[in-house]
TIMI-548832 format. One record per atom (N, C-alpha, C): residue number from 0; residue in one letter; atom name; x, y, z. Coordinates in steps of 0.2 Angstrom, whole numbers, plus 5000, padded with zeros to 4 digits. Atoms other than C-alpha are relative to their C-alpha. Layout:
! residues N
R; NUM; a; CA; X; Y; Z
...
This chain:
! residues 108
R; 0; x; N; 4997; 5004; 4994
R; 0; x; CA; 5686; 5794; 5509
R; 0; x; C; 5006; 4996; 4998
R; 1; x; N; 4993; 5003; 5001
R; 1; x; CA; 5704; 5786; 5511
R; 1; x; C; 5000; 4995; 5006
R; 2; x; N; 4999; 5006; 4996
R; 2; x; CA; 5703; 5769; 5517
R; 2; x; C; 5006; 4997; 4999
R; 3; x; N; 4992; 5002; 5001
R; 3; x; CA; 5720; 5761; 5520
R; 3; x; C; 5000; 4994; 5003
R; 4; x; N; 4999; 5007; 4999
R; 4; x; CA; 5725; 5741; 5521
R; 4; x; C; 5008; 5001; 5000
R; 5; x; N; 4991; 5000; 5001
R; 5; x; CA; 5744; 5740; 5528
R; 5; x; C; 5002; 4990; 4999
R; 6; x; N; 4998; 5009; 4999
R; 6; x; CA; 5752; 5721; 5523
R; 6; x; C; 5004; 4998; 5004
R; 7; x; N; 4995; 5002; 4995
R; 7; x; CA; 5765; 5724; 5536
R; 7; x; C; 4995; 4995; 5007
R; 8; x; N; 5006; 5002; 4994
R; 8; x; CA; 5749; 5717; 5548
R; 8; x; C; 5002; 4992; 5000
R; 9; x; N; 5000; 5010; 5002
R; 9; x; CA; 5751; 5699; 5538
R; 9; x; C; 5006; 4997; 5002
R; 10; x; N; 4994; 5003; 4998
R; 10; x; CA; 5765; 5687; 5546
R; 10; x; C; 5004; 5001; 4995
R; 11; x; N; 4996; 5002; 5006
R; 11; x; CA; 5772; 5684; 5528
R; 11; x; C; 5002; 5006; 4996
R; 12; x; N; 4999; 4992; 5004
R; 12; x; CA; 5778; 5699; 5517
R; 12; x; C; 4995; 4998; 4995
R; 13; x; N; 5001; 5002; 5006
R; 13; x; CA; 5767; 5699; 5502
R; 13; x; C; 5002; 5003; 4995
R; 14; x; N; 4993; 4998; 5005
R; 14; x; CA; 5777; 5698; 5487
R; 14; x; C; 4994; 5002; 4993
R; 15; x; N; 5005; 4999; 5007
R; 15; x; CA; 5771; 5701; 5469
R; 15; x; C; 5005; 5000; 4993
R; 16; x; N; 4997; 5001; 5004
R; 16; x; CA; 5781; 5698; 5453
R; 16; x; C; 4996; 5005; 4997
R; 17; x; N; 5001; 4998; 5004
R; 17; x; CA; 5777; 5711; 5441
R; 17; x; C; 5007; 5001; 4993
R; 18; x; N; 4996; 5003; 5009
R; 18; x; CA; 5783; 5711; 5420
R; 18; x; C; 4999; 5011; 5000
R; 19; x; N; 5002; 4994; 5002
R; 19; x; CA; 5787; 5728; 5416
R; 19; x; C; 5002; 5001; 4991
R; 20; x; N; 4999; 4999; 5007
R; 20; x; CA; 5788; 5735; 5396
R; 20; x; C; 5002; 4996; 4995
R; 21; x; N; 4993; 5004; 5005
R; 21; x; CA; 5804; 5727; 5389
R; 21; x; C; 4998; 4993; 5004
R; 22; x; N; 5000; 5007; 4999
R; 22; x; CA; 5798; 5710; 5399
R; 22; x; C; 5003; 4998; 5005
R; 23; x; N; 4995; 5001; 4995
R; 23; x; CA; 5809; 5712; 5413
R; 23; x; C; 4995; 4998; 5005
R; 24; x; N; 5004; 5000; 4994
R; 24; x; CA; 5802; 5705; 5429
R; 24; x; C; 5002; 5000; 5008
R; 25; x; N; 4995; 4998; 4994
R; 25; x; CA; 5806; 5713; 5446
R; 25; x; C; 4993; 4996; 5006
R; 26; x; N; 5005; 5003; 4997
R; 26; x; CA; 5796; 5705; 5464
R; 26; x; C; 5003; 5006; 5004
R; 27; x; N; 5002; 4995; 4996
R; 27; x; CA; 5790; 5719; 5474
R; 27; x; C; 4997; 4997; 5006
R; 28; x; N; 5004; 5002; 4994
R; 28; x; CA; 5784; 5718; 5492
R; 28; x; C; 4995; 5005; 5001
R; 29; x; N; 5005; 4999; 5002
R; 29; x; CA; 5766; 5724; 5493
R; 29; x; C; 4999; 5005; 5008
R; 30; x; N; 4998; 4999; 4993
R; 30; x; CA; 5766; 5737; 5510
R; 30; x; C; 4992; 5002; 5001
R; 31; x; N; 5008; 4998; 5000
R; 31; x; CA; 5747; 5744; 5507
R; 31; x; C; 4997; 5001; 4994
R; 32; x; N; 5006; 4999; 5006
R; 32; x; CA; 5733; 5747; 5497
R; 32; x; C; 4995; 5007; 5002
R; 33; x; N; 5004; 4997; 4998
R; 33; x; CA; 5722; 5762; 5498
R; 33; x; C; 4994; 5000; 4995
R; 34; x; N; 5004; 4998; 5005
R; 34; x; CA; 5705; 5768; 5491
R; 34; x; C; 5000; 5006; 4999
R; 35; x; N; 5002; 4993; 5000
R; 35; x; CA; 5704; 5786; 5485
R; 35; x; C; 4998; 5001; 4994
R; 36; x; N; 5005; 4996; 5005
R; 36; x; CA; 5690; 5794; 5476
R; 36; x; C; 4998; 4993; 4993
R; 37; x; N; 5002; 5004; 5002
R; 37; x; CA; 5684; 5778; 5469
R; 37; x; C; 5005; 4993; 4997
R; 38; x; N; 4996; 5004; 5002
R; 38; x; CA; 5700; 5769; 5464
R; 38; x; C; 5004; 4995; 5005
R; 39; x; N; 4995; 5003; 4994
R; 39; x; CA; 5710; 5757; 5473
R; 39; x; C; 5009; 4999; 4996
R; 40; x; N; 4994; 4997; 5002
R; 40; x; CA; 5729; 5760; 5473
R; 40; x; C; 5005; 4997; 5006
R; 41; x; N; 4997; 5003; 4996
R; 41; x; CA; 5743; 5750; 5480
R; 41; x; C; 5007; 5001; 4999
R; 42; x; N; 4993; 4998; 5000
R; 42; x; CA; 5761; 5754; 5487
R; 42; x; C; 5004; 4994; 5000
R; 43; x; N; 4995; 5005; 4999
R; 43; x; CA; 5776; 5743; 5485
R; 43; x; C; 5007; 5004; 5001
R; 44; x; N; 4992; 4997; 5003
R; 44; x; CA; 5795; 5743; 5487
R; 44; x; C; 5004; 4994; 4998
R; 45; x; N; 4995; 5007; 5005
R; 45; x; CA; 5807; 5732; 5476
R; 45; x; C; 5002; 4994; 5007
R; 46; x; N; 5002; 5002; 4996
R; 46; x; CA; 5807; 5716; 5487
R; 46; x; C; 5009; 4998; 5001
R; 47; x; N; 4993; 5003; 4999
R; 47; x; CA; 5825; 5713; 5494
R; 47; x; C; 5001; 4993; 5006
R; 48; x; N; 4995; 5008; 4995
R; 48; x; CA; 5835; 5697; 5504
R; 48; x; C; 4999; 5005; 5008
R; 49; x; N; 4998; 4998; 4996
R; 49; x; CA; 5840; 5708; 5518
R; 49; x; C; 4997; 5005; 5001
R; 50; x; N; 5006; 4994; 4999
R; 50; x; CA; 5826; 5720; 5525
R; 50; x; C; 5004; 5006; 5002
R; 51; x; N; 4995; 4994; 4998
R; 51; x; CA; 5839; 5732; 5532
R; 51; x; C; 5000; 5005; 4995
R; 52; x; N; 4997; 4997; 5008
R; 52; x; CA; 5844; 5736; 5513
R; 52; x; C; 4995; 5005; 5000
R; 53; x; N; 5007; 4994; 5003
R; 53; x; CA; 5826; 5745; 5511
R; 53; x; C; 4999; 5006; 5006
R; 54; x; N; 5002; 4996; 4995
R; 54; x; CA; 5829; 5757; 5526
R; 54; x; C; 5003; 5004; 4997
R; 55; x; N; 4998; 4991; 5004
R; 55; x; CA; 5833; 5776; 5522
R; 55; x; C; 4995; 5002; 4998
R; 56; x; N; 5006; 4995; 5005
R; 56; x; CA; 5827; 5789; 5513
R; 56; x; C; 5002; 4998; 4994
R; 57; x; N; 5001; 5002; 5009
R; 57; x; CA; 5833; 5782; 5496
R; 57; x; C; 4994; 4994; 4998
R; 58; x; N; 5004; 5006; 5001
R; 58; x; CA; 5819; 5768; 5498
R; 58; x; C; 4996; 5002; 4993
R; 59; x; N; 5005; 5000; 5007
R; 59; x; CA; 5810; 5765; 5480
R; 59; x; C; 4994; 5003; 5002
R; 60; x; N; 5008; 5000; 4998
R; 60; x; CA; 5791; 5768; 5484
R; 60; x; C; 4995; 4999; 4993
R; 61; x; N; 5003; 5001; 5004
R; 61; x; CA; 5781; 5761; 5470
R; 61; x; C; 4992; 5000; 5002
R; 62; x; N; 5009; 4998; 5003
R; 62; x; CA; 5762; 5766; 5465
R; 62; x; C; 4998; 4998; 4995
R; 63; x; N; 5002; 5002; 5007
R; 63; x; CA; 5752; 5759; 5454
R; 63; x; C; 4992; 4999; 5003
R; 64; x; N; 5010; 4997; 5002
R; 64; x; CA; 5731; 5761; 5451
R; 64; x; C; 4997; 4992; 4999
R; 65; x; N; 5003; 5005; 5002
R; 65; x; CA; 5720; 5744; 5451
R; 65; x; C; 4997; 5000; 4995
R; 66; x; N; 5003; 4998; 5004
R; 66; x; CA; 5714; 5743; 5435
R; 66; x; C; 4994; 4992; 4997
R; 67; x; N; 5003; 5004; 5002
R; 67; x; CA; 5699; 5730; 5427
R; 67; x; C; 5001; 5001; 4990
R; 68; x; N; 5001; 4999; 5006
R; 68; x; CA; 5701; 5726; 5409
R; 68; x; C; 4997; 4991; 4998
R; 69; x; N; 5003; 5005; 5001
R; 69; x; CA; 5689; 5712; 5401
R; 69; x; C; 4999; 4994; 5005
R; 70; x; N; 4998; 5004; 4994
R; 70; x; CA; 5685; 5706; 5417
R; 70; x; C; 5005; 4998; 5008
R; 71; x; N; 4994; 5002; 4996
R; 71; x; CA; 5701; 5703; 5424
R; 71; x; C; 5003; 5006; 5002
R; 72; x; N; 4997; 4992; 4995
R; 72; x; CA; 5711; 5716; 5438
R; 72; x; C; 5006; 4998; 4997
R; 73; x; N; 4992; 5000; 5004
R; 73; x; CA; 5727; 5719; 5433
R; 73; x; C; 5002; 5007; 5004
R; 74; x; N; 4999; 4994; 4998
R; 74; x; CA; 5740; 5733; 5442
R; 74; x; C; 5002; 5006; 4995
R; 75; x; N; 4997; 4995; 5008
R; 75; x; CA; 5745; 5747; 5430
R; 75; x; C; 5005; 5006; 5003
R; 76; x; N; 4999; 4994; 4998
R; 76; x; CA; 5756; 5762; 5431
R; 76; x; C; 4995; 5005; 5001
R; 77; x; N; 5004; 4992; 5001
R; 77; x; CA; 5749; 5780; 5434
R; 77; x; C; 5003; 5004; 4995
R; 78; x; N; 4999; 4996; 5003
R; 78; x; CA; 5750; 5788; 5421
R; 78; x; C; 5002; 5010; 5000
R; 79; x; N; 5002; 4992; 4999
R; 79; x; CA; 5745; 5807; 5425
R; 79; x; C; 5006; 5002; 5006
R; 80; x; N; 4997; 4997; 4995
R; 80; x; CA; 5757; 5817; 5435
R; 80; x; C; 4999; 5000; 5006
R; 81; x; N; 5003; 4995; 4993
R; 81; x; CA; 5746; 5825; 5447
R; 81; x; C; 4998; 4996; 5003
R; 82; x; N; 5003; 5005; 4997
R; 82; x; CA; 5738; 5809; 5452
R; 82; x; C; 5005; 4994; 5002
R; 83; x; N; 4998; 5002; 4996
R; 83; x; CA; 5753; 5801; 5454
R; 83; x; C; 5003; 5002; 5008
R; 84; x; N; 4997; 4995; 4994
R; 84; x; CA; 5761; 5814; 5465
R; 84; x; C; 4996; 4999; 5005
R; 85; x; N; 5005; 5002; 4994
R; 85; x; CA; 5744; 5816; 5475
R; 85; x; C; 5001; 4993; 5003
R; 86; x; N; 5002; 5006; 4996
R; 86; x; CA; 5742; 5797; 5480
R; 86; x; C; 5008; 4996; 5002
R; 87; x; N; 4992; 5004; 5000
R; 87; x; CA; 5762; 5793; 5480
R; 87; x; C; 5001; 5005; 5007
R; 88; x; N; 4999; 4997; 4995
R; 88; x; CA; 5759; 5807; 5494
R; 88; x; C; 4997; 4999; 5006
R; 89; x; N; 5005; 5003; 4994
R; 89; x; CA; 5747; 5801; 5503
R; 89; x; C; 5002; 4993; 5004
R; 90; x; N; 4998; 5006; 4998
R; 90; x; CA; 5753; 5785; 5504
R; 90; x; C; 5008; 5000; 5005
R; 91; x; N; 4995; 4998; 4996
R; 91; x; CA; 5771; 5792; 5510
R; 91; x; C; 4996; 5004; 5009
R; 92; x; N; 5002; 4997; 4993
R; 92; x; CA; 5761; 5802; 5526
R; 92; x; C; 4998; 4994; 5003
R; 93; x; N; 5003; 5004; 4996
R; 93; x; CA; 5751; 5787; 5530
R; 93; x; C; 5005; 4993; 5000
R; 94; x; N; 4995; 5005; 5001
R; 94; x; CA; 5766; 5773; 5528
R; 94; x; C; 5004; 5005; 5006
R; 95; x; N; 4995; 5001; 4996
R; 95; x; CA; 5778; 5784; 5539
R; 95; x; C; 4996; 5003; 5007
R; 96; x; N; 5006; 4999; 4993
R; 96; x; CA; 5763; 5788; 5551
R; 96; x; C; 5000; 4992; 5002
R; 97; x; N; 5002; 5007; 4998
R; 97; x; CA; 5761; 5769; 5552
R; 97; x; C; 5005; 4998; 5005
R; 98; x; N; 4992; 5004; 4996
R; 98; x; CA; 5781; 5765; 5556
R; 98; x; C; 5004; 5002; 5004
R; 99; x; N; 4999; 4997; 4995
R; 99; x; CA; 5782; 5778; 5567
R; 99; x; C; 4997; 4999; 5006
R; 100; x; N; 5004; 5001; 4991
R; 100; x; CA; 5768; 5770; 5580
R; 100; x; C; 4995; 5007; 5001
R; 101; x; N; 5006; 4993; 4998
R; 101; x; CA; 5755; 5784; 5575
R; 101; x; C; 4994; 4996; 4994
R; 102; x; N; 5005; 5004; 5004
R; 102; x; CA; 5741; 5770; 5569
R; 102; x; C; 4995; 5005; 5002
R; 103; x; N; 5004; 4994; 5001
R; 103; x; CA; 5727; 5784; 5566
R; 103; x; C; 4993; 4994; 5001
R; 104; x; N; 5006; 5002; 4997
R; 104; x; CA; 5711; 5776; 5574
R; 104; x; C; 4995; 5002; 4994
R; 105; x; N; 5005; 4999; 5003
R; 105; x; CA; 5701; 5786; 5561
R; 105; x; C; 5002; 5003; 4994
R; 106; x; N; 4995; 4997; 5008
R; 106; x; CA; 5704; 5788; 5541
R; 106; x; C; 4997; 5006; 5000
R; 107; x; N; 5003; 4993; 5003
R; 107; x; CA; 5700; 5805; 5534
R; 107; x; C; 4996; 4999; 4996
């Protein structure tokens, strides 16, 4: 089952600062969270000044898998291909179903 949480619902954008590899650290805007086949998995896109700038089809769409390690939740890449593919597509059908004014009453 694919439960979907959109953040466009919350007045505020929610932001997120992520560190990636080399230490760099980029602030993403948080657009949803899903749950699919036991994991919970959250979309973002790089967070910009000027909302306009994030329109098109060149939009980033970032995915990454909720992960627990020694207690603590942490977001992670995805590693695996197929599992990014799968849930980077899902989250693509259900984000431009969302922005389109087709809010689906009932998840799959």
């Amino acid at each position: 089952m694919k439960m979907i949480e959109y953040y466009h619902e919350l007045e505020e954008p929610e932001l997120l600062t992520l560190q990636d590899e080399e230490g760099v650290e980029n602030v993403v805007e948080l657009l949803a969270q899903m749950d699919v086949d036991g994991k919970s998995y959250v979309a973002a896109t790089p967070h910009l000044d000027d909302p306009t700038q994030a329109l098109g089809e060149d939009a980033e769409l970032i995915v990454l898998v909720s992960e627990e390690e020694d207690g603590e939740e942490f977001l992670a890449s995805i590693d695996d291909d197929d599992e990014y593919e799968k849930i980077g597509n899902l989250f693509l059908e259900k984000l431009m179903g969302y922005y389109e004014g087709e809010d689906e009453a009932e998840e799959e």
